[in-house]
N, C-alpha and C positions, 0 to 999 in steps of 0.2 A: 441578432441576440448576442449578448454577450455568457458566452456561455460560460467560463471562469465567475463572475461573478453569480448565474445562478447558481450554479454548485457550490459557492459558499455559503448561498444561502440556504441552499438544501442540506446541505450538512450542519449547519445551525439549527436550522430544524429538528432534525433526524437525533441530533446531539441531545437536546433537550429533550426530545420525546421520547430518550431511551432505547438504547436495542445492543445488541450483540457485541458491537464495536464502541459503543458509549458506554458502557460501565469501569470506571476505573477500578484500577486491582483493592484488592483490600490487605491492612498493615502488617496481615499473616503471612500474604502471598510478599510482602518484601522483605519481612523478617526472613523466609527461609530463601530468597532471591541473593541477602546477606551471605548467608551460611552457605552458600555453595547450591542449593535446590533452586533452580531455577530452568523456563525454559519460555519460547516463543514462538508465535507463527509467522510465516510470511502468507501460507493461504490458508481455506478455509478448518484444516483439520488438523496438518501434521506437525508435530515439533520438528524445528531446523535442526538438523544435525552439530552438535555444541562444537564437532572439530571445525566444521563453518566457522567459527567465530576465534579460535584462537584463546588466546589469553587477555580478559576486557579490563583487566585492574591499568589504573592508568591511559585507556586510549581513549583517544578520541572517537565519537559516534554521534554521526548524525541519523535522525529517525523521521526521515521525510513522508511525509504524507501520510502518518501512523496516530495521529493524534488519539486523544481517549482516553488516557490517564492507563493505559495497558503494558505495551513492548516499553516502552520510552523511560516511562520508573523502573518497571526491571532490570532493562540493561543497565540503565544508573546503580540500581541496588546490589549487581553481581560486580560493580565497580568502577565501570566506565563513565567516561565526562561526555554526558549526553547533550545534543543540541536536537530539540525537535521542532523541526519545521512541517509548517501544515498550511492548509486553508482556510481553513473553520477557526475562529475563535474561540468556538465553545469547547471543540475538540482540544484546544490549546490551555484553556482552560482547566479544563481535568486533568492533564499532566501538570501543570503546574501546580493542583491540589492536593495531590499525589505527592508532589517532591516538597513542597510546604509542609506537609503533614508527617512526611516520614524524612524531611531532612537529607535530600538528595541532591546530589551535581547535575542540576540539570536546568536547561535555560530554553525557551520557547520567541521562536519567530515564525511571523506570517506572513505568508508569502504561496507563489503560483512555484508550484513545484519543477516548470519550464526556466524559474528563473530565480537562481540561486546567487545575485549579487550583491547578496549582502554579508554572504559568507565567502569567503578569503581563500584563496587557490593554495590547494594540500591541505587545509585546516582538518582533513581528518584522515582516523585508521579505516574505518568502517563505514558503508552506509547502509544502512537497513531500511528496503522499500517495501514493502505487505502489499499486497493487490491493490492498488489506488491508479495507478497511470492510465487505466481505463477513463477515468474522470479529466485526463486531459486531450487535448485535441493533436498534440505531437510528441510524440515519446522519444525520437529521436533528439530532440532539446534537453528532454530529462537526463538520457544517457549521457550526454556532451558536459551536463550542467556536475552532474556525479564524477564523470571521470577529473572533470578539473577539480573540485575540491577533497578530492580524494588525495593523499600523498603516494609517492612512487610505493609499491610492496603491499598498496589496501589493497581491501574488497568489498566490492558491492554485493550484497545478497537482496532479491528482488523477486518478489511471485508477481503472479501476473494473471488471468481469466485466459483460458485456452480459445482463441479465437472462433474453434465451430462453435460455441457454445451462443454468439450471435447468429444463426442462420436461421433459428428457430424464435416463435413467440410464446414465451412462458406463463404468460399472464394468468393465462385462463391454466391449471394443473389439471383441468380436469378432461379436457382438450387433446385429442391424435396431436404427439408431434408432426408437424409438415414442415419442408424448408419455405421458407417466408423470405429471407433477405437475401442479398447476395452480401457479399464480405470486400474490403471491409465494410464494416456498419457503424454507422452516428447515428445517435439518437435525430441532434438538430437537421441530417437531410431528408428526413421524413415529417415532414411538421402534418402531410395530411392523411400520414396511417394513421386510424384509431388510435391504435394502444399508445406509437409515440406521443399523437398530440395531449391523449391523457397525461403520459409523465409529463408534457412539459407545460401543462396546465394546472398540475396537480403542483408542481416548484420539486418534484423529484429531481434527484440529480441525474443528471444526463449522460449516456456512458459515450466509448467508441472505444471497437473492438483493437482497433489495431490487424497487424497481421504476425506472421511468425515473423518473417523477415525483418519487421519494423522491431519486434520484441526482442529475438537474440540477434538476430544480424545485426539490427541495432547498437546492441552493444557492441558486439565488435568493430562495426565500423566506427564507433566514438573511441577504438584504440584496449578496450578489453579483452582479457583472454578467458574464456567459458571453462572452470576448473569445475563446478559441479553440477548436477540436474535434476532434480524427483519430480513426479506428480503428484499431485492430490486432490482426491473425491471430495464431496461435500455431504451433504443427506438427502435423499427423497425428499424428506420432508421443505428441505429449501432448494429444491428444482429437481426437475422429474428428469432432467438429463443426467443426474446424477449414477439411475437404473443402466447407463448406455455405456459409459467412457469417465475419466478422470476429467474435469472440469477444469482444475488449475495447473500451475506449472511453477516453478520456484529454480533458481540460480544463480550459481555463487559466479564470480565473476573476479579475476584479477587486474590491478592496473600495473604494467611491467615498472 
């Protein structure tokens, strides 16, 4: 299975069918993104901390795998020269609808988020990743792909799915948690558990947890230094793991 391309199609899918991550911002949320009011996530809940970010008038930012018409206008509209790469074209789409509409710096390419050559080594200040590397098969590529086009003194800021949060099967919410997988977990090495072979029957997109090691050590062995770290919940209402431990994880990240 080629699992990059089914993920782009499921996020084509998913795009058009609407949900939480497909609705592009609307002209109020950039008008005051303009003016100084602005903010964004990397995981499910919490605003990034704006001194993460620095001063965006003038820098470069790339918004890898954020597609949605959401992070990508914003960071454009508080002033930054946005470049968002994604997978989904639909996803690509809506930012581009977004910056057509509200007259923003901001340019879309599609591409496998492992392989970033089409953009140009140092071409940026900043990269802003939001939970998505779960959807690729080696995150260690993605960190290597980041650190090169980042310029000496960036930062990458990056959330990511807290890896127990694969041991368990969520499907059923109504369902005793039990540990179910061992870690890490792919959707595609399970082709004949139930639940997986539903998602990959059903064209959902397919995840893989990764580990911690692969997440932050990751980064550092691509040559970054870990300057910051939070967590973040989500709700009951979208995984019941939520009642147990903080689900996601977010980090700022320097290139010396």
């Amino acid at each position: 299975m080629d699992v990059i391309e089914h993920n782009r199609r499921a996020w084509n899918r998913q795009s058009l069918a609407g949900s939480r991550w497909c609705e592009p911002v609307d002209a109020a949320t950039i008008a005051r993104a303009r003016a100084g009011d602005w903010s964004v996530i990397l995981t499910p809940t919490a605003a990034v901390p704006r001194v993460w970010f620095g001063a965006l008038a003038g820098r470069s930012v790339l918004c890898l795998a954020s597609g949605g018409g959401q992070q990508a206008p914003v960071l454009a509209a508080a002033g930054a020269s946005v470049t968002s790469f994604d997978l989904s074209d639909e996803q690509l789409a809506k930012d581009a609808l977004v910056a057509t509409r509200d007259g923003l710096d901001l340019r879309c390419v599609r591409g496998d988020m492992r392989d970033l050559s089409a953009l140009a080594d140092g071409a940026f200040d900043l990269v802003f990743h939001p939970c998505a590397n779960g959807f690729a098969p080696d995150v260690g590529r993605v960190w290597a792909e980041c650190f090169r086009v980042l310029r000496p003194g960036g930062a990458l800021l990056a959330g990511f799915v807290n890896p127990w949060c694969y041991l368990f099967d969520t499907d059923d919410a109504t369902a005793p948690l039990t540990v179910k997988y061992a870690l890490p977990f792919a959707d595609a090495d399970h082709p004949d558990d139930p639940a997986c072979a539903a998602r990959i029957a059903g064209g959902e997109a397919l995840m893989y947890s990764h580990t911690l090691e692969d997440q932050i050590g990751g980064q550092i062995a691509a040559g970054f230094l870990v300057a910051g770290f939070h967590e973040d919940g989500w709700s009951d209402a979208a995984t019941p793991l939520n009642a147990y431990a903080k689900v996601a994880i977010a980090t700022r990240a320097l290139k010396p």
